[in-house]
N, C-alpha and C positions, 0 to 999 in steps of 0.2 A: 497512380491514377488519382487523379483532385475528385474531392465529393463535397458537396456543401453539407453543412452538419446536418441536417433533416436525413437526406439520403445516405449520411457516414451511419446516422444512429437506424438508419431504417435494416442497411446492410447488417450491421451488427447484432441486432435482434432477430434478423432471419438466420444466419449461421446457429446462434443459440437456440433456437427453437428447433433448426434439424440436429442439432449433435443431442437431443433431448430435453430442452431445461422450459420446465413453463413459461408463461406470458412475464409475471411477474418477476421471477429469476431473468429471462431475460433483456427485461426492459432496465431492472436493475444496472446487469452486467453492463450491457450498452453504455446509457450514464456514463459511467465511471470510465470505461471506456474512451468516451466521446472528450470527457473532462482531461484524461492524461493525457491525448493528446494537443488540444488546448492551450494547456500549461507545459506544453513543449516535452514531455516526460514519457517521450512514443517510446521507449524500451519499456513502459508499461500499459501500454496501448495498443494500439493492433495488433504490435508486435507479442503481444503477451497474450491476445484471447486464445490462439491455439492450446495453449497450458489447460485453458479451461474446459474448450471444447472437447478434447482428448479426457479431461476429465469426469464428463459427464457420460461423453460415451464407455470410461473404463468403471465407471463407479465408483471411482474417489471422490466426486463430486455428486451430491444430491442434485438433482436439477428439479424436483416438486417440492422440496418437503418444504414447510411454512417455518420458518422460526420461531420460539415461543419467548414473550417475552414476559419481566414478574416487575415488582416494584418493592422491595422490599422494606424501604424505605421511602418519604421524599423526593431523596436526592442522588437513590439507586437505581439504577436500570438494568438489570438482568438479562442478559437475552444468550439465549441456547440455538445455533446455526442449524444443529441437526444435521452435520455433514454438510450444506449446501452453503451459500457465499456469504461472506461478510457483511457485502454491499444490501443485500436486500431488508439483511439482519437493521442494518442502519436504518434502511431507509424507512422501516418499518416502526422505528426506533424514530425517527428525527424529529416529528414534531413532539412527541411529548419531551424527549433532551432541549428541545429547544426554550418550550414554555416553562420545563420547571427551571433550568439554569434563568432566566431571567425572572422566573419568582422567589425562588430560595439564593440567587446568585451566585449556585454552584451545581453543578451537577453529573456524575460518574457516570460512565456507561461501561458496561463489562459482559464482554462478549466470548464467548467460548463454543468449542465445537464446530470451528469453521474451515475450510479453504484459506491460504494463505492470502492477506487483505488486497490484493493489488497494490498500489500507487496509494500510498499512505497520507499524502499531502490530501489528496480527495475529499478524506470525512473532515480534516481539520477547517480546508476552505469551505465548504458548505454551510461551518459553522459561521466561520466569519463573514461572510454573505452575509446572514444573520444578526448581525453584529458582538458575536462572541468571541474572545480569548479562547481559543483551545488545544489541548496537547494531547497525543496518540501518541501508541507503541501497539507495537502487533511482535508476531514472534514469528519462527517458521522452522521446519526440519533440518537440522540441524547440518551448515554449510561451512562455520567457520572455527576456528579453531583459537586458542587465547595461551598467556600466559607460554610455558616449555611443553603443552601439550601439543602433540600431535595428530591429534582425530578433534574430527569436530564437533564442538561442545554447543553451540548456539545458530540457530538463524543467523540472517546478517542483520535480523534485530533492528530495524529503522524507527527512529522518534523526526515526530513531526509536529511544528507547529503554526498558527496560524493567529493572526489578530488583523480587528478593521482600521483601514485608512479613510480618513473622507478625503472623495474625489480622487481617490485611487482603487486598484482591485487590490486586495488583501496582502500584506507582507506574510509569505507563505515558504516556510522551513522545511527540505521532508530529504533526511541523509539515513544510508544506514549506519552500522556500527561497522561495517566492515570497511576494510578499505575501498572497495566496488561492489556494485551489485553481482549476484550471481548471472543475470542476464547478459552481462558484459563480456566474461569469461566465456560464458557458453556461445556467445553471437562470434566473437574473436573465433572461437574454434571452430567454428562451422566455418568461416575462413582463411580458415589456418593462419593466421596473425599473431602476432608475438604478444605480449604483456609485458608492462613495464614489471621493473623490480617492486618489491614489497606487495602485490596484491595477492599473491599466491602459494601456496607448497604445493609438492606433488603428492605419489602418493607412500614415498619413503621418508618424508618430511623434510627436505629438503625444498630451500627457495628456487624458485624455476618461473621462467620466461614464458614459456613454450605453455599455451594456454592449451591444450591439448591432456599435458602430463597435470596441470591446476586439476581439471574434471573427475582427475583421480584422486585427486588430496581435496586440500580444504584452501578456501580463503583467510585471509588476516586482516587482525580488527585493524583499524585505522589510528594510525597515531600510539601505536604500539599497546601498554597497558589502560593507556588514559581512555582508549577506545573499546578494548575489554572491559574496563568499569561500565562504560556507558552500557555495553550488551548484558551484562550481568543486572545492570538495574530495569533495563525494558526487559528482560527475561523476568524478572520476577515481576514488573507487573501485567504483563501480558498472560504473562503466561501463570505465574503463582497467585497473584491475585484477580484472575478470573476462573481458575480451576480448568486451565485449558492444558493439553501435552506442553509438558516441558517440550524445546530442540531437542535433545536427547532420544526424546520415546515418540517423537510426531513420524509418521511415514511419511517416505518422501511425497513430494508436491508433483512427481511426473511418471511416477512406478508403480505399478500394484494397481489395487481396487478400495483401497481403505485411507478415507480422509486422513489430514494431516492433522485435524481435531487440534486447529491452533488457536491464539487468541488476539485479542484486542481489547484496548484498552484509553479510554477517552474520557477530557476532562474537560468540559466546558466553563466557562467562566464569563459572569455578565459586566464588564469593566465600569459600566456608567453606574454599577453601585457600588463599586470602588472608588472610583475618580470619571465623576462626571466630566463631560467634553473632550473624554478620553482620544477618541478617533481621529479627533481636531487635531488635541496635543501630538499624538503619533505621527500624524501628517507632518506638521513642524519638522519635528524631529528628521522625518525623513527625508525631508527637501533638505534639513542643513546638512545630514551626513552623503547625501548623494554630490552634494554640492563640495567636499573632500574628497571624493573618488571612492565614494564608500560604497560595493554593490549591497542594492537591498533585491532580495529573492523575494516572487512570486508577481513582481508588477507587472509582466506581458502575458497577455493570455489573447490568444486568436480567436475570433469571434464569428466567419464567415464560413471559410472553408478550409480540408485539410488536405494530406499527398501519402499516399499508402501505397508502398512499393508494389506494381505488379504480380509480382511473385507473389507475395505475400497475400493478395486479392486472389490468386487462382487455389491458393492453400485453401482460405477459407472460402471459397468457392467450393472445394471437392467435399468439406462437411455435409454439405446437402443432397453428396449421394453417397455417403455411407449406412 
């Protein structure tokens, strides 16, 4: 079904509101929402509000509670989820991240106690809309596995980043650490479709095809150790340095009643007190490297309207009579 964005985001905030989550939580969610699918990233978009809405109705997701946010510094931003979503944590968060990174030229945001972040690329563009440099890690219950171990030790651990273009929409980065997301696995298995080699073990730790036997093992980081480093450093600062559940101790993100109390981790940066004319120069840059056949992520973003599989309209259709 096509919905122009008003009506994509009006849908979306009425499913949240019957699966239980306030006004604010749900307008939040929406957003974010609306944006991933936008920037083309629908495996963390419509397809992904169910996760949430099941969450609110099981209690692993706060759908009231306000976030609290502290300043413990300047150039600190503290903020506590209280169980309920990241997104609002931010949103609540965004304009003072925004005015101190462009007064002090640098500014942390460190977020703990939440919901696994959604579509990580989000808080990054939002900033550079703004015209900030910014880089995110978030963490999550723990899906992948590294190294010769065979239980999984990390989220898939996604870093993401973002800087401004002029007269273009933001050069916008957002991978996990793992070789695929866990979204990918689980959508394959619901139709029963295979997997390439290297994204998966089962659950005797053995590499397997068959994304069915995946669901019972772990994922693998990408790029073998060099991509286990990368989840071990967004692990620690997602997760260590904002006092949020390691992967390890987070519950899961679709089981139980008890958040996954994970983190987020965000670093704004104001380039024109770096290097003025910055956005200009970037531009350059990225007309000469395009002009090589060099892809740059994040320049198509859909503006009008979007297409939301059927099925998936009558799923979040049945929230409103549970």
């Amino acid at each position: 079904m096509r919905y122009d964005l008003n009506s994509a985001r009006e849908f979306a905030i009425r499913v949240c509101v019957a699966a239980g989550a306030s006004m604010a939580v749900a307008i939040s969610l929406a957003e974010a929402t609306i944006d991933a699918e936008c920037s083309g990233r629908t495996s963390v978009g419509f397809a992904h509000l169910p996760d949430y809405l099941e969450g609110f109705l099981c209690g692993r997701i706060s759908g009231t509670e306000e976030p609290a946010l502290f300043y413990p510094t300047p150039t600190i931003i503290q903020a506590d989820a209280k169980g309920g979503i990241a997104q609002l944590a931010f949103d609540n968060a965004f304009e003072e991240l925004q005015t101190r990174a462009s007064t002090y030229g640098v500014t942390v945001l460190s977020l703990k106690n939440s919901y696994t972040a959604g579509e990580l690329g989000y808080y990054v563009r939002r900033l550079a809309h703004k015209g900030l440099v910014a880089i995110a890690t978030s963490n999550g219950p723990a899906l992948m596995t590294a190294g010769q171990s065979k239980e999984a030790v990390y989220g898939t651990n996604p870093l993401a980043f973002a800087a401004p273009v002029d007269n273009r929409a933001p050069l916008v980065l957002d991978q996990a650490s793992s070789a695929t997301a866990f979204v990918n696995i689980r959508k394959a298995a619901e139709r029963g479709e295979m997997i390439p080699e290297g994204w998966a073990i089962d659950g005797r730790g053995q590499s397997t095809n068959d994304s069915r036997e995946a669901l019972k093992g772990a994922l693998l980081a990408f790029g073998g150790s060099r991509g286990a480093n990368i989840a071990l450093m967004v692990e620690i600062l997602a997760a260590g340095m904002t006092g949020a559940n390691w992967s390890l101790d987070a519950p899961s993100f679709d089981e139980g009643r008890t958040s996954p109390g994970v983190g987020l981790f965000i670093v704004a940066l104001d380039p024109q007190l770096l290097s003025p004319g910055f956005s200009t120069r970037l531009a350059s840059q990225v007309e000469r490297l395009s002009s090589k056949g060099i892809y740059i992520p994040g320049g198509s973003y859909i503006k009008d309207e979007i297409d939301v599989p059927s099925t998936l309209v009558a799923t979040l259709e049945g929230y409103c009579f549970k």
